[in-house]
C-alpha positions in Angstrom: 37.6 -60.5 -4.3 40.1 -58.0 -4.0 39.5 -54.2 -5.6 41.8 -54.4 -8.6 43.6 -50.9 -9.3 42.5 -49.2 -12.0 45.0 -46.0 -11.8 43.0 -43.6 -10.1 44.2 -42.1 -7.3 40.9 -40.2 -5.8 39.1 -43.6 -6.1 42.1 -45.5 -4.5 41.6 -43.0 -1.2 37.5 -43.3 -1.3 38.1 -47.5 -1.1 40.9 -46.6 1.9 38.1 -44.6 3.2 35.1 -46.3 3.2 36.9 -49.6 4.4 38.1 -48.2 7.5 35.2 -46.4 8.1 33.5 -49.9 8.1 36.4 -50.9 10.8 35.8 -48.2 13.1 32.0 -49.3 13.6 33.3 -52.7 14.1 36.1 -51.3 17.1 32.6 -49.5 17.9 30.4 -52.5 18.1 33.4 -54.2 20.1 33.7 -51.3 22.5 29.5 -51.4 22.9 29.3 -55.2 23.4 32.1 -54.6 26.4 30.2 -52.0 28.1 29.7 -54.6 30.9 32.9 -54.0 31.7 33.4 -50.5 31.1 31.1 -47.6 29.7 31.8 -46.5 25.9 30.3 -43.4 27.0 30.0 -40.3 24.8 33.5 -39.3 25.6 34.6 -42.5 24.7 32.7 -42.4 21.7 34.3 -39.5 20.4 37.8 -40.5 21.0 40.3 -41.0 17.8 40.4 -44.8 16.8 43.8 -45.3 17.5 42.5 -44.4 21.4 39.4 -46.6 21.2 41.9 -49.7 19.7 44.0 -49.6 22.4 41.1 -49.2 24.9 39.7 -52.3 23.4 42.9 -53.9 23.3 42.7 -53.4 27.3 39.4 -54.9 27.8 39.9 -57.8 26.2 42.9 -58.4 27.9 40.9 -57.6 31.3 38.6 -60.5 30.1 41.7 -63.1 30.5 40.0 -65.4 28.0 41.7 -68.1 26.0 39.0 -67.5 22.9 40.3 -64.1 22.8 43.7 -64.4 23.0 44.7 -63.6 19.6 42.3 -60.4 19.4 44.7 -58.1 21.2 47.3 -58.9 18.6 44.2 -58.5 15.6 43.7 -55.1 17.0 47.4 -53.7 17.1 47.3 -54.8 13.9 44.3 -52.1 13.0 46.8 -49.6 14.5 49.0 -49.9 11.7 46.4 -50.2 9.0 45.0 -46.7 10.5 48.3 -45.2 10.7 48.6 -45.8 7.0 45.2 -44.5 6.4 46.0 -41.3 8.1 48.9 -40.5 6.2 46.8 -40.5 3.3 43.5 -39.3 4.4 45.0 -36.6 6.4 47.7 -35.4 3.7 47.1 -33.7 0.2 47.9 -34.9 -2.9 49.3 -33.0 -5.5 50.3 -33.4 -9.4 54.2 -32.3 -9.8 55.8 -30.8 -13.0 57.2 -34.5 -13.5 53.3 -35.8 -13.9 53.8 -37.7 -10.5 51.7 -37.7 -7.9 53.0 -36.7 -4.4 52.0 -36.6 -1.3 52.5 -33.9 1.2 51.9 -34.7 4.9 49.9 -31.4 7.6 52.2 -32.6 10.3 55.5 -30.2 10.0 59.1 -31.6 8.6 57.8 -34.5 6.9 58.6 -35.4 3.4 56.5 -35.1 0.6 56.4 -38.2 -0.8 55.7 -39.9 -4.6 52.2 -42.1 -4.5 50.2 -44.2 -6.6 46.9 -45.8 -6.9 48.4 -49.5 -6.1 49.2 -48.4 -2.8 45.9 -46.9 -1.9 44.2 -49.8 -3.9 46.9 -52.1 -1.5 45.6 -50.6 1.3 41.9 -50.7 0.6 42.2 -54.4 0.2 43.8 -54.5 3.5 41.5 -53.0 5.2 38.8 -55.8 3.7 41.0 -58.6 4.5 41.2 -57.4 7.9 37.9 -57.1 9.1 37.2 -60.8 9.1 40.0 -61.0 12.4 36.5 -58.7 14.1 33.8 -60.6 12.9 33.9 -64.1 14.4 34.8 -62.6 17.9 31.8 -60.4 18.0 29.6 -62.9 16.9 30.4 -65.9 19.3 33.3 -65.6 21.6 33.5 -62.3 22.9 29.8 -62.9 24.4 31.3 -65.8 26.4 33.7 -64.3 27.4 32.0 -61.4 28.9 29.5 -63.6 30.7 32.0 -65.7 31.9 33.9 -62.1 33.3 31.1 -61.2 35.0 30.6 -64.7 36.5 33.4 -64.3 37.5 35.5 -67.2 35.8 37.7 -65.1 33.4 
């Protein structure tokens, strides 16, 4: 059931946050169940998520398996949900004269920009709705497909 907005900004962002936090595990879980292939080692481990996505999106693809074949596309798909999320997460929100909220991005010459709870709310739900194109690979397919890449019958 989707979160339904109820105005406030701060909450909005918490929902973005929490929800992607719960999509970085699952890029984590991915990258752990393919250590067969390659090590998620500590380095790994501690690179940004839109690094560990497109390492995943490399592994699979290594794999060459038809089962999988729609999870490199799932996972360029995270890249844009997390791009959104860093916008917010990573900018600061502020109250103008006008009693609209704005934000204003760290990175240098970007706009400030007018926001409001639906999109962070939006977003949120996004992120839920998402993480169902992680689950069923983990649980069934991306298994076989491993053992049959190290069988060496990709």
């Amino acid at each position: 059931m989707p979160l339904a907005d109820d105005g406030d900004i701060v909450r909005g962002l918490g929902f973005v946050t929490m929800y992607a936090a719960h999509i970085e595990e699952d890029i984590d879980n991915i990258l752990r169940m393919l250590e067969p292939v390659a090590k998620f080692d500590e380095k790994k481990q501690r690179w940004s998520i839109s690094g560990k996505i497109k390492h995943a999106i490399k592994l699979v693809r290594k794999l060459k398996s038809n089962e999988l074949k729609g999870l490199p596309e799932a996972l360029k798909g995270a890249l844009k949900l997390f791009e959104q999320r860093n916008e917010f997460v990573h900018g600061r929100v502020y109250v103008g004269l006008d009693r609209v909220d704005y934000i204003r991005s760290g990175r240098p010459n970007s706009p400030t920009k007018s926001i409001t709870s639906a999109e962070l709310y939006d977003l949120a739900n996004q992120f839920w709705e998402y993480r169902s194109n992680l689950a069923g690979p983990q649980l069934f397919r991306m298994p076989r497909a491993i053992k049959l890449y190290l069988d060496g019958n990709p």
